[in-house]
N, C-alpha and C positions, 0 to 999 in steps of 0.2 A: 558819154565821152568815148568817141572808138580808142580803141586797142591800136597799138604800130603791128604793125607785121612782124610775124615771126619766123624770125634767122635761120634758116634753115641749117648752117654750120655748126649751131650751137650746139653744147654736150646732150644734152637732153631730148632734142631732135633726133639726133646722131643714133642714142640708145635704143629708142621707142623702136625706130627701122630696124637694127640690128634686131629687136626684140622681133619681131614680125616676121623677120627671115627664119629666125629660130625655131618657131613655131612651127611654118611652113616645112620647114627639113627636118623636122622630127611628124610631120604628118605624114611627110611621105617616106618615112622610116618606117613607121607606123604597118604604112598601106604595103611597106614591102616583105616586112615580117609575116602581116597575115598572109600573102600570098605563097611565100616562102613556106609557110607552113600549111597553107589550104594544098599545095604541090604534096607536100610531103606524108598529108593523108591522105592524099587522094591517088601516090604514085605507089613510090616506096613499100608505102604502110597499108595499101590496099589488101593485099591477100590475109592480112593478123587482123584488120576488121572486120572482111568479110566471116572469118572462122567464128569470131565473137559474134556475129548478128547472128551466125548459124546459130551458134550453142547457145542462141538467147530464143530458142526453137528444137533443141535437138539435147538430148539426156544420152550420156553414153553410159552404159553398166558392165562391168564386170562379172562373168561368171566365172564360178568357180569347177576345177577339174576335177574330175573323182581322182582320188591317188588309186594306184594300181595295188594290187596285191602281193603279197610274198606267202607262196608256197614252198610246199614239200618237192619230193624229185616225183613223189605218185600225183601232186596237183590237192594236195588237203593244204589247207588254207591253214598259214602258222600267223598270220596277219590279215585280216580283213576291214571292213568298213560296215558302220551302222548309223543310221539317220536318229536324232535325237533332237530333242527343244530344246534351245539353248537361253540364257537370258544374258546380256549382255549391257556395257554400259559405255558412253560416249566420255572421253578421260576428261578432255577439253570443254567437254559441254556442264559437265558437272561441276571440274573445276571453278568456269566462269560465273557460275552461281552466286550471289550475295555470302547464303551460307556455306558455299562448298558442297555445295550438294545434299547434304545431313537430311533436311526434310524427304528427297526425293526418296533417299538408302530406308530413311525408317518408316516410310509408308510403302517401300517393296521387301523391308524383310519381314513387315508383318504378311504379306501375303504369300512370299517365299516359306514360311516358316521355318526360319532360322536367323539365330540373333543379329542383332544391325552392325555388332563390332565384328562379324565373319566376313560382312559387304562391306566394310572399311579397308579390312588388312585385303582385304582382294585388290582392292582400288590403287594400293600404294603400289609404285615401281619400286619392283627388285633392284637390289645395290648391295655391296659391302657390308654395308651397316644393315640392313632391313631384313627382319627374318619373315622366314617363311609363313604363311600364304602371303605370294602378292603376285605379282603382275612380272612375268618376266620378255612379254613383247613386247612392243614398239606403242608408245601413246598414242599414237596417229592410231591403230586396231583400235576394234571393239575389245573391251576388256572383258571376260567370262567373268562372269559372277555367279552363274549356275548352269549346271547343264543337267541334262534327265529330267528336264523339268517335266510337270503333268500336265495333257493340254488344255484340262480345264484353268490351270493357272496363268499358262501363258494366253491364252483367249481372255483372259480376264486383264491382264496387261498390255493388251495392245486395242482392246477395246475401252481402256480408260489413259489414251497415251497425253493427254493435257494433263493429268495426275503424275506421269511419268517420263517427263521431257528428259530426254538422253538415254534412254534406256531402248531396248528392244527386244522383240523375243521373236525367234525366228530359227526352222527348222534345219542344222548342219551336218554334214555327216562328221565323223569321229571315226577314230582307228578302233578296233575290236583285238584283242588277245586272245583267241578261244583257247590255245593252250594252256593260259594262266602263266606259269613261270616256265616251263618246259622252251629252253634255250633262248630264255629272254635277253642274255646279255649279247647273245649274238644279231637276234633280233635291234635292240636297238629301242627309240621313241620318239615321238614328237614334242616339239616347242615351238608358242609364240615366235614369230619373227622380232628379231630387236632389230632398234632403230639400227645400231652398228649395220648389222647385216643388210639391212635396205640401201645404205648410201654404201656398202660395197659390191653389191651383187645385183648388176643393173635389168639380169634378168627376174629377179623380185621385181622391182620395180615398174616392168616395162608393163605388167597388167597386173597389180595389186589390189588383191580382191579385199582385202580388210580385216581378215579371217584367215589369213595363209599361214601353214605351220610350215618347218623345216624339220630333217633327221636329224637328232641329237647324238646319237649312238649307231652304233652296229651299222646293219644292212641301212637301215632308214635312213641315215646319214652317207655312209659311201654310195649309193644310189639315190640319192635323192631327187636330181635331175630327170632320169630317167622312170620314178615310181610320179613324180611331183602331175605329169600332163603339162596342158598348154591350156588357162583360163580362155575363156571365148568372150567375145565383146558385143554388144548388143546395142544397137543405136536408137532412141524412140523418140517420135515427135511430138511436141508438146505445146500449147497453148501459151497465152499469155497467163494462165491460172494453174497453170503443172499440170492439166489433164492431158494425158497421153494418148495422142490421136491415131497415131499408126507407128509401125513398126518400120524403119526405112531401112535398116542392115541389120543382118543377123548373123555372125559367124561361132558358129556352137565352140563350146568345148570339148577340145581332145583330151579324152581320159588317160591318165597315165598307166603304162606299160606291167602288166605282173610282174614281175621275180621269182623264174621257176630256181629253186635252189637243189643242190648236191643233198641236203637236208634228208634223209627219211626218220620221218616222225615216230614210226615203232621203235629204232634204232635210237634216237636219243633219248624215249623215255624211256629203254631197256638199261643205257649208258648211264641215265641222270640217276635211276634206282639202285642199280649196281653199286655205283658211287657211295651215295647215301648210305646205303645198307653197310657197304664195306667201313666208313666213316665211324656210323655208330657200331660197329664190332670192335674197336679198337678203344680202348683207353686211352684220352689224351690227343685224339685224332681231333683236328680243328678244322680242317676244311682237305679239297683239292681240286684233282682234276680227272677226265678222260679225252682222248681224242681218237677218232674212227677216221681212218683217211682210205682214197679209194687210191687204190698202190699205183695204177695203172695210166692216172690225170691227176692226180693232187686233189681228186674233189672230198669236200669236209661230208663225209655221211651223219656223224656224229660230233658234239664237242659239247660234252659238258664240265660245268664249274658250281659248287659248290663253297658258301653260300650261294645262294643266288636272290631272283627278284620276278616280281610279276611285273610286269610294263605298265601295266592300266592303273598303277600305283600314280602316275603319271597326270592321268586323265584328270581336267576339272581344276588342276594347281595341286600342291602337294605342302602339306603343312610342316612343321620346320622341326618337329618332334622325328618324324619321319625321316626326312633327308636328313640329318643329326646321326639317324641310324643306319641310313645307307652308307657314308661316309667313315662311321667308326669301325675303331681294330677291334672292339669288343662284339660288333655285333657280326664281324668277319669280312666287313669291307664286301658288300656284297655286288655292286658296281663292278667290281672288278674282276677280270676275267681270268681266273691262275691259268685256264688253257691256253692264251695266248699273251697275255699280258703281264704273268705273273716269270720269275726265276728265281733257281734254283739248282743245288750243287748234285748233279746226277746220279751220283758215285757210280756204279757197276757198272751199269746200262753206257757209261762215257767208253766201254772198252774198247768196244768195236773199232772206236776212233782211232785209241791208244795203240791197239794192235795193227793198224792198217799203216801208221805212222811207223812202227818196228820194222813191217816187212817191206813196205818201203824204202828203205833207208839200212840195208844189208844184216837184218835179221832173219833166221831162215824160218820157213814154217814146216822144215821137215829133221827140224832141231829139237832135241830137248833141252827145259831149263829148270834148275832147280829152282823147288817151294817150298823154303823152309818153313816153320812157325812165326818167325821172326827175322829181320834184317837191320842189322845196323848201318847207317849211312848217315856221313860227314859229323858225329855223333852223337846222333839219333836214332832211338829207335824205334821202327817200324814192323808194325804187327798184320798178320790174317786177320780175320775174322773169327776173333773166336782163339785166336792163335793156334789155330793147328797149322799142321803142315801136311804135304803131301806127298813128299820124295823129289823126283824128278819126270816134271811132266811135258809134255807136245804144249803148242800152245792153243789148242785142237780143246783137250783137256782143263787148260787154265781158264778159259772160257765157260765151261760148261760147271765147273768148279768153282771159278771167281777167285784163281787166286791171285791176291794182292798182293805179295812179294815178289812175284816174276812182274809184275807191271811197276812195282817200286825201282826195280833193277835200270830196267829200261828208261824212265825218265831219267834216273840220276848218271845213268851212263851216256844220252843222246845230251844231257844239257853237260856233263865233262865235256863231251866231244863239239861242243859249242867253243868253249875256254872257258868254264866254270863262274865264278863270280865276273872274274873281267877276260870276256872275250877279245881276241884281235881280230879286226874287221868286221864283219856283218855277218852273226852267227845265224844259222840253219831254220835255228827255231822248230824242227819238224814235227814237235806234238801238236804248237800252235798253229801252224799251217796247216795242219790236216785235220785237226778242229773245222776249220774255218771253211775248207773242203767241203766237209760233210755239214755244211750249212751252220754252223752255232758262231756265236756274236755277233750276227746281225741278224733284223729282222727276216721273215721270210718271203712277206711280199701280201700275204694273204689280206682278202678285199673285208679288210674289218680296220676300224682307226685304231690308233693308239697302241701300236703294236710294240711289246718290248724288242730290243734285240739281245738281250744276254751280256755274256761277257766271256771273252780269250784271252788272261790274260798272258803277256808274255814281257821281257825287259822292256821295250818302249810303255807298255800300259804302266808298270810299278814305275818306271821314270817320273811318267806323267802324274801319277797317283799322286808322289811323296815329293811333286814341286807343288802341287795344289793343298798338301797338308802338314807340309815342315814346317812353317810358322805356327801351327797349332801345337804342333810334337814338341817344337823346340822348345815353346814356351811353356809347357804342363814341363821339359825335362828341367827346365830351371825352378817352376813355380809348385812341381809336385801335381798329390792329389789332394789338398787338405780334406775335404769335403769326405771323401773315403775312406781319410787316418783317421777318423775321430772312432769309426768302428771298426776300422780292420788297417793295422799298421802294418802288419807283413802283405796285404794287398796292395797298398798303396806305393809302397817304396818299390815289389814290381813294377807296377805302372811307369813309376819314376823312370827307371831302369830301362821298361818299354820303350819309352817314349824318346828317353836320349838315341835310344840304339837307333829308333826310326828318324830321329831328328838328323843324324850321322851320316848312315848309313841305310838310310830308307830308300833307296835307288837300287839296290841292288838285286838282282834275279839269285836268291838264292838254292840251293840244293833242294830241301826241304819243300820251298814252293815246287818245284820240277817232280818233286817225289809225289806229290797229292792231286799236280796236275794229272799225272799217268790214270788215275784213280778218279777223275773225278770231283773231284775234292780243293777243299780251300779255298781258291778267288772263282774259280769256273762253274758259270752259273746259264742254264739252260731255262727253257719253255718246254711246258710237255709239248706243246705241236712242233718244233723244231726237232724233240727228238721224235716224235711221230714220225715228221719228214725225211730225217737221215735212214730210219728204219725201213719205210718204204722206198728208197731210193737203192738199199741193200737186196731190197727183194725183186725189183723189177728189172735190176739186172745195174741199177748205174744209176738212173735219171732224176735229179732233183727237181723236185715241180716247184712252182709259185702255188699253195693251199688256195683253192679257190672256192667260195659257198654257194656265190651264184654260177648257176648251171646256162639260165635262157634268160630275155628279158621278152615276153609277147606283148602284142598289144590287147586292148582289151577285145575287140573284135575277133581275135587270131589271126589275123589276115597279114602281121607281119610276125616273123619270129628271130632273133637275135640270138647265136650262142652266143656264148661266152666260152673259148677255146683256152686249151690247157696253155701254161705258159711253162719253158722250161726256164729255169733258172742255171741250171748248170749240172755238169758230172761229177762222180766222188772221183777225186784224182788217186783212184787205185788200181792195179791189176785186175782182169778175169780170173787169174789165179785165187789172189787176194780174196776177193771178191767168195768166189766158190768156197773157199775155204772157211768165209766167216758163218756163210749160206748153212753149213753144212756141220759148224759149230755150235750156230743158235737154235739147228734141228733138235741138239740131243738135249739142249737145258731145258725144257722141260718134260723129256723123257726121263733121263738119267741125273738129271744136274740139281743147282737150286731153286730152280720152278717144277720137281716134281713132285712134292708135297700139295700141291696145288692143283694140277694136270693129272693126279693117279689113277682119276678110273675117267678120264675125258678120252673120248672114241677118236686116238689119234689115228686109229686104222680109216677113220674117216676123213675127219680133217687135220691134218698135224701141222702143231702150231710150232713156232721157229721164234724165239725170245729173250730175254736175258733181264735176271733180278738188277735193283743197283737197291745199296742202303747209304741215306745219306745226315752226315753230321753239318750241323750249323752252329754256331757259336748261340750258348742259352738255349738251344732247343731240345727235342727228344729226335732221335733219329727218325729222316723221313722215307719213306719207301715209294718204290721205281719199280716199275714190271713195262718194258719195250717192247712190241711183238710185232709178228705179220704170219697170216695163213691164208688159204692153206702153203704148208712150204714147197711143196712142191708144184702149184700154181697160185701164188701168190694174189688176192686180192685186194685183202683188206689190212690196212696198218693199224695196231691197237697201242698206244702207250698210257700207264693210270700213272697218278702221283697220287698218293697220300699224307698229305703235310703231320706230321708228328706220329705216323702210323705202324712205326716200327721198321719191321726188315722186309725189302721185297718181295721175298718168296713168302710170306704171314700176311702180309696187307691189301699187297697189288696186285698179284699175278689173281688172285682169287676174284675179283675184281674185273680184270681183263678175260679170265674164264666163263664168268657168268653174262659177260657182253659176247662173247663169239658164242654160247649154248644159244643165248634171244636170236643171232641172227642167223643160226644154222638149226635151230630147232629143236636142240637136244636137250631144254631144260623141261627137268619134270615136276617143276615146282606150282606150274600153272595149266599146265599142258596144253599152250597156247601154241600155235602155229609158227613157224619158220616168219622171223619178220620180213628176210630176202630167201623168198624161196626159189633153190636154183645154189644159193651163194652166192651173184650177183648181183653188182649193180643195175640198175632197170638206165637201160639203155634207150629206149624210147623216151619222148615227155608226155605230158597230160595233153590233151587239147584240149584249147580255150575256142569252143565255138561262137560262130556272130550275131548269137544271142545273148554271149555273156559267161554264159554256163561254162563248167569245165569239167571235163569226164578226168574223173579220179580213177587212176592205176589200179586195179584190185591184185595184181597176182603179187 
């Protein structure tokens, strides 16, 4: 039976067509997208394929720079570099293990020989919570797990590396310490790079070798750019199987630059012994300081601190027993450098300041003033040393004597002439400015981190102090001391007592602060290189330097040389008068004064040394001792100031101490009968040469 013809109106009809067109305009959607996109590889995105097809043909590497060396000012190597095996482990690649790696750790510390939980705590990243040994670089580096390895061991692991996937042993250089601790803290140390530091410092970054350390500390850290070099980059070509068929670019690595330093190495192991020895003579002496400066450019000849630290403690990770001890007050906090980082109340040695403030400010220097035994002020009383007195003396004489009455005098009479507790308008302040003068409460500038800057203080500071701690005053002055009544009830109801007064009346510059400031004493808290630096600024005639260590920065070739040029920082805002007068004060203490117990049979016909004691108190402590100096006085070279933290009085502690550093570098000790460290009396004015072999001719004279 045929079929009727079908309607072409109909819905059904209608659809199919629609349906067909739809088709058709999404084919050629279709056809337009691929083109759309064949353009846009082929145009646009041309040059980021081609570099892909390259480097599916091309292996870039990374070389690493030698870091540069830090020496002495003769060119003796106080930091060098030595080639080691190292064994190393890929974090990620281990990580990604089934078991974390565990099989791989204990089938290489049986051939390491040492236990598998050593290769564990290595593997974990340092954090907060994770003690030591672990990993303080960046995951992305090889992780050390051993170094100094034997080559027979590491030839046995890289010849079984399907036994050891992630791992590697390969030869790196490593930092050297030949001095061992001999001015380690100045020196400085290496670290892993952490991740932090790679996504801030794009020059890590920009050719990261996988194995890059950074300066931690000291020199190695403030220079680190300039010791680090320029890694080189090496491009090889390579098959479709990784055999490396040629070499297409080669751009070597630039070694990094030495660090000739201000440094002489006789001169700070003479300073560090000095130290030591004067340390353990005293009863009760727990640590300190010395500083050797060169009068004439601020350069650091010497600077040592006690405790101190070997670097190469460093080397390989450092176990947590260890860092525990560098850190603690018991083992003397040895990290820390009292020479430049540490403060402390000057006592004596602050005179210079106190007096230049006097004659400044219409006190005469061809006056005398009385020295009693004792002075009462605002009703307080205020003692000598010792409570003598002396009559009436020049201030010529009060210097060379130390007497502390005639400098009590003087604070309490400049801080009257302020308007006493409540000044009208903007008092003088003149101790404190001439502090400040003479470089103390701020840093000095010197190219070492983490520098302290002391303390001056004066009414804006105690303002400041006692808005930052009247909440704490006020509320011990309501709540007491319970904790302290339970065994000392007349202690505690002082406190009480204390507390309200400071909670009150804690703002105020009183008398008594102005009486200790003259002296040294109370809140005014020094650096021995700061007062190093005012001393030599006394003896050159005026000029505050910026402390500088590094001297030169060479390359390794020596084909470039870099000083490093003095910086001044500023003038002591005092007379030539002034000035001569104090010059000519500091000559006689240790002829005549309280550094001649000390000085008595030292060849001042030779070199005569120009100084002044300080002894100082601190709340809980034993008194500490202070010996300032610079010689010779009459051509000034070299600036010596010792601290002895609990070491008694400075003309018993210090100066003896400061004496036996000027006999090492003038020759006159007859204890070893060892040669003139700087013979001559000077600084060696020339540098070492770094020849374009490498080598480098070390100074002999």
């Amino acid at each position: 039976m045929r079929r009727p013809p079908i309607d072409p109106t109909l819905p059904g009809r209608r659809l199919g067509r629609a349906g067909l067109i739809l088709v058709q305009v999404l084919v050629v959607l279709l056809f337009a997208v691929l083109a759309v996109r064949l353009w846009y590889l082929q145009v646009p995105m041309s040059d980021h394929y081609r570099d892909l097809a390259v480097s599916n043909h091309h292996q870039r590497l990374v070389v690493p720079a030698t870091r540069g060396q830090i020496l002495d000012a003769a060119g003796r190597p106080l930091v060098s570099n030595r080639t080691e095996l190292v064994v190393s482990a890929d974090y990620h690649a281990l990580q990604g293990m089934d078991d974390g790696g565990e099989a791989v750790l204990g089938r290489l510390a049986g051939v390491l020989d040492v236990p598998v939980e050593d290769l564990r705590q290595r593997m974990r990243l340092c954090g907060p919570t994770v003690q030591r040994p672990c990993w303080p670089g960046s995951p992305y580096q090889p992780v050390t797990l051993a170094d100094g390895v034997e080559p027979s061991v590491a030839l046995q692991i890289m010849e079984s590396a399907d036994d050891y996937p992630g791992i590697t042993a390969q030869a790196q250089a490593v930092r050297e310490y030949p001095q061992g601790e001999h001015a380690g803290q100045i020196l400085g140390y290496l670290q892993p790079v952490t991740q932090e530091e790679l996504d801030a410092r794009e020059e890590l970054r920009t050719r990261f070798t996988g194995v890059d350390q950074v300066g931690r500390d000291g020199l190695e850290r403030v220079y680190d750019a300039e010791l680090r070099g320029t890694p080189g980059l090496r491009t090889l070509g390579v098959n479709n199987h990784g055999e490396v068929m040629d070499v297409i670019s080669d751009e070597p690595p630039v070694a990094g630059m030495h660090l000739i330093t201000h440094l002489d190495l006789r001169v700070q192991q003479i300073a560090e012994k000095a130290l030591a020895d004067g340390i353990a003579a005293r009863p009760g002496a727990d640590a300190g300081a010395a500083v050797v400066l060169d009068v004439t450019n601020g350069g650091v000849v010497a600077m040592a601190s006690l405790p101190t630290y070997d670097p190469s403690v460093w080397q390989g990770g450092i176990d947590q027993e260890t860092f525990d001890e560098m850190l603690s007050e018991e083992a003397g906090e040895p990290l820390v450098s009292r020479a430049y980082q540490g403060h402390y109340p000057p006592g004596s040695t602050f005179k210079v300041s106190s007096l230049s403030a006097a004659a400044e400010n219409g006190y005469s220097l061809r006056s005398t003033y009385a020295c009693p035994g004792s002075v009462n002020i605002a009703g307080q009383n205020y003692e000598n040393y010792a409570g003598g007195g002396h009559g009436s003396l020049s201030l010529h004489k009060a210097i060379v004597v130390s007497c502390n009455t005639i400098f009590y005098n003087f604070g309490y009479q400049m801080w009257q002439q302020d308007g006493g507790l409540h000044p009208e308008g903007e008092p003088e302040e003149a101790m404190a400015n001439m502090a400040r003068g003479y470089g103390f409460g701020a840093p000095t500038g010197i190219d070492l981190p983490f520098e302290s800057g002391g303390r001056i203080p004066d009414r804006e500071w105690k303002r400041t102090f006692w808005e930052q701690t009247r909440e704490v005053n006020c509320r011990r002055a309501e709540e007491g001391y319970p904790e302290v009544a339970e065994t000392n009830p007349g202690h505690a109801s002082y406190l009480k007592r204390l507390a309200h007064e400071h909670c009150v009346q804690g703002f105020e510059w009183r008398a008594g602060e102005a009486v200790n400031f003259a002296i040294g004493q109370g809140d005014v808290l020094v650096s021995p290189l700061q007062l190093a630096r005012a001393y030599a600024a006394i003896a050159n005639g005026g000029t505050l330097y910026e402390p500088r260590v590094g001297r030169a920065l060479v390359s390794a070739d020596g084909s470039t040389v870099e000083e490093i040029e003095p910086s001044v920082a500023g003038e002591l805002p005092v007379s030539d008068e002034t000035l001569r007068y104090l010059q000519k004060a500091l000559t006689a203490v240790p002829k005549e004064g309280t550094a001649r117990g000390a000085f008595g049979d030292f060849p001042q016909d030779q070199v005569s040394v120009a100084g002044k004691t300080g002894s100082a108190d601190q709340q809980n402590k034993d008194t500490s001792a202070w010996f300032a100096s610079y010689a010779p006085a009459d051509d000034p070279q070299y600036a010596i100031a010792v601290f002895v933290h609990q070491g008694g009085t400075g003309g018993a502690a210090a100066a003896p101490i400061a004496r036996e550093i000027y006999e090492g570098i003038y020759g006159f000790s007859d204890k070893d009968g060892s040669k003139p460290a700087l013979p001559g009396g000077e600084p060696r004015d020339e540098l070492p040469v770094v020849r374009s072999d490498g080598s480098i001719d070390v100074l002999e004279r």
